[in-house]
N, C-alpha and C positions, 0 to 999 in steps of 0.2 A: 779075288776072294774077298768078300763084304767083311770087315770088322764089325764083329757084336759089340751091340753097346755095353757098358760096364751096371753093375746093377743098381748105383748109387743114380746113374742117368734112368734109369728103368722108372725109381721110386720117385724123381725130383717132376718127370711127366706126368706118374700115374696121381699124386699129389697134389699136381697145379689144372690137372684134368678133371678129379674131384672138385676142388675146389672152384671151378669156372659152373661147373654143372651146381656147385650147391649154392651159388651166386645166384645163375639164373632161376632156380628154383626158389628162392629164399622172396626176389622180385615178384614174383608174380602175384605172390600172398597180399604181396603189399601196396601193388597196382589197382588188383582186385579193390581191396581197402579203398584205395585213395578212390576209386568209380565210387564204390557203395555209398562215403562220404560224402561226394559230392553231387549224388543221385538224391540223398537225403538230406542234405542243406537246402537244395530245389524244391525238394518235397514240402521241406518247411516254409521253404517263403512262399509257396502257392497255398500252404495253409495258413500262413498268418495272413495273407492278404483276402481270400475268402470269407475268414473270420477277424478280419480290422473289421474295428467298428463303423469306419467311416463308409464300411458295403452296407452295414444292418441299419433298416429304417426306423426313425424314433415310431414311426405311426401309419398302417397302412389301414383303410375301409375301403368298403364294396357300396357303388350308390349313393354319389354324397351330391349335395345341394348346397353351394353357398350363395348366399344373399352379401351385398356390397350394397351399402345406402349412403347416403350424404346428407345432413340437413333433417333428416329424417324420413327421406327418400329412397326409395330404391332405385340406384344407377345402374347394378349389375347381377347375373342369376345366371350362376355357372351349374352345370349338370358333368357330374364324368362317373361313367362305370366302377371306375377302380381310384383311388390317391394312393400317393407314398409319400412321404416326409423323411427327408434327413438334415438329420442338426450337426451329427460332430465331423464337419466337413469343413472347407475353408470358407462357404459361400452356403449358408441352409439354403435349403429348396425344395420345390413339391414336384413330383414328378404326378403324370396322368398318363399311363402306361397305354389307354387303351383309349386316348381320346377324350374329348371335351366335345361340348356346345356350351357357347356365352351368349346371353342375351341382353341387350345395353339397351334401358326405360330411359322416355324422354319425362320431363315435371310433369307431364299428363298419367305417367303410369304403363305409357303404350310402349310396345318394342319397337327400336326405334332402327338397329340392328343387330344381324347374328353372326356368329363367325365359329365354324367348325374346323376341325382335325382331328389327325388319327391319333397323335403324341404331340405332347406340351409338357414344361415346363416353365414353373412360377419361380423365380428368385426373390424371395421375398426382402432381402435389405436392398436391393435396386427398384423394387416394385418392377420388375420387368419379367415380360412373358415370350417365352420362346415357341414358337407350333410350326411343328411341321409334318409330312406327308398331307397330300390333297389339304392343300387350305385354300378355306372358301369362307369369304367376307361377303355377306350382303344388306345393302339398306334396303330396308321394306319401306319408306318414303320413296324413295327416289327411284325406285329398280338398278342401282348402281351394285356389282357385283365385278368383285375379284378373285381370282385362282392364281397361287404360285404353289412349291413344294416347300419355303421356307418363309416364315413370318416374326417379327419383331412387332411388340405390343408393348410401347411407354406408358403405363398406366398413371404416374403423376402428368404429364406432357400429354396426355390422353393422342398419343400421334403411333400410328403402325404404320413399319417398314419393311421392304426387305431387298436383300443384295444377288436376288435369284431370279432366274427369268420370271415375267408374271404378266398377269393377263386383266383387262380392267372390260367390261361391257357395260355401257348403260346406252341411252336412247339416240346417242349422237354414231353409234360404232361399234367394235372392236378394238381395241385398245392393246400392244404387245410393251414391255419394256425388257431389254436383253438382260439390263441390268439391276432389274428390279423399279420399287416404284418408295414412294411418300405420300402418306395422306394422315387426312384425321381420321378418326376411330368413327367414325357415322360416316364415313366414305362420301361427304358432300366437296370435301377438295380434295385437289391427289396431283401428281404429277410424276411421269415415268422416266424412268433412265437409259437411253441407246432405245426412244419410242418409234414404235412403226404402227401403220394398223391400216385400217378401212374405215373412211367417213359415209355416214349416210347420205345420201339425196334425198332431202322433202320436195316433194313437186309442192309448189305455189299454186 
């Protein structure tokens, strides 16, 4: 025959039974909370980082034409669809979202060479220019023409680089460098890195 329990044991269960249920219930309010809080702490750092200033550009136009002269020269006549400019960054710089053409005058006035891409960037306290997708350098002297996908432009050093595979052609060949190449800016010297390629035959 089971002994019933006493009613003081009844009340001491039905108490600590309540009490576990109003626990877990009380938790969840608060779990909830701590999500929502930390759903919107995110929220806010994706909006303060959307709206830092160092995303908004001090200056953006459509169609721009700059002129570079020396001496009273013109050495350079850059053409790009679109600019952006940002200053409150670590490093200003002009972004050309949609590509460039440069064209570099010899003291006669005449294009001496061009060099295209799809995206460039100017740093302007390094004088350095960044371009890349399809870059294509070519001297219209020489017929010497290059393609890589990344390119480095020293504009004081008047010397472009780059550390990407690249391709050189003028009248002697084909020209590959695995690991890119060096030259001057009117692409009359150059020399490639990890170079392969195809020499022409002139018959005599």
């Amino acid at each position: 025959m089971k002994k019933q329990q006493s009613d003081p044991d009844k009340c001491r269960k039905a108490i600590k039974s309540r009490q576990e249920l109003f626990s877990q219930r009380s938790l969840i309010p608060v779990m909830v909370g701590l999500l929502f809080l930390l759903a919107c702490e995110n929220d806010i750092e994706k909006i303060k980082t959307i709206t830092s200033p160092q995303s908004l550009p001090e200056l953006t136009g459509q169609n721009y034409e700059i002129i570079h002269s020396d001496s009273g020269k013109v050495k350079l006549r850059l053409l790009a669809p679109e600019i952006v400019r940002y200053t409150d960054v670590e490093k200003t710089y002009i972004e050309f979202p949609q590509g460039l053409t440069a064209y570099f005058y010899d003291d006669s006035l005449g294009v001496e060479s061009v060099i295209e891409a799809k995206h460039a960037i100017y740093y302007e306290e390094e004088g350095l220019w960044e371009a890349k997708n399809d870059v294509e350098a070519r001297n219209l002297i020489n017929g010497n023409q290059l393609n890589t996908e990344h390119l480095f432009w020293d504009q004081q050093k008047k010397l472009i680089y780059s550390h990407t595979y690249s391709r050189i052609v003028n009248e002697d060949g084909t020209f590959y460098g695995e690991d890119g190449f060096e030259a001057n800016q009117d692409l009359t010297k150059w020399k490639l890195k990890g170079s392969k390629g195809t020499v022409k035959v002139r018959n005599e």
